[in-house]
N, C-alpha and C positions, 0 to 999 in steps of 0.2 A: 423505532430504529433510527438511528443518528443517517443527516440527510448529509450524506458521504459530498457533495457538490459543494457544500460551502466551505469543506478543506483541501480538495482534491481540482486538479486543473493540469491540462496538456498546454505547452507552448511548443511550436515548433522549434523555438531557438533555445530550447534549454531539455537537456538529455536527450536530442533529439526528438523531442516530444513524447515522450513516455510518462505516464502518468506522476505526479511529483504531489508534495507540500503544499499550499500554497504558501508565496513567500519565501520558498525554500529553494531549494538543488536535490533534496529527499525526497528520490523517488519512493515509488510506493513497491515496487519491487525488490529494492534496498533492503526497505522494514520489511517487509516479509522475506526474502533469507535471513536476516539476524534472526528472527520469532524462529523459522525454522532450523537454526543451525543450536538454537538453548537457549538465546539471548532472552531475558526475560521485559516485561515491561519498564520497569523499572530501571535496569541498565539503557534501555533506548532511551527514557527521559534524561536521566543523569548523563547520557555521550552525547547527549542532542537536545541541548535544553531550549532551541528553537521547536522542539516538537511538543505537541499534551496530549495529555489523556481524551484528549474529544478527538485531535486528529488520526491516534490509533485506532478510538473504535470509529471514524471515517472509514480507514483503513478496508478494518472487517467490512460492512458494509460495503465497501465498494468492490473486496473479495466477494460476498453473496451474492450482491446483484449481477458480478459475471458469472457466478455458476449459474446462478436461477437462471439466467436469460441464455444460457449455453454457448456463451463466447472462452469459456475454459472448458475445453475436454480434453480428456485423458487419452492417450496414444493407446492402442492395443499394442500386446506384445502378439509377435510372431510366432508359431509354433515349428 
């Protein structure tokens, strides 16, 4: 599994610190609404040619390792 740390980094003075690129302003929640709204890999590389194929699958990995470790949990809905 790609070690998500050598693409991914928080700075407090850039997006508020929210997880980003390194070297970028692309956050990591960015690319994941494009992935989740259709956008395919390949349109992220060709709109964002500051980005590669190592930093998407960062990306994932850095998605995994919050679910594994249970810092994304899902809301119940109310009945």
């Amino acid at each position: 599994m790609k070690n998500w740390q050598e693409h991914i980094t928080t700075d407090s003075e850039i997006l508020l610190g929210k997880p980003i690129i390194k070297g970028t302003r692309i956050s990591i929640e960015f690319i994941l609404e494009r992935l989740a709204t259709g956008w395919s890999v390949e349109q992220l590389l060709e709109n964002y040619p500051r980005l590669t194929l190592d930093d998407l699958m960062a990306v994932y990995a850095y998605a995994y390792d919050c679910m594994k470790d249970g810092l994304l949990l899902m809301k119940s809905k109310s009945a």
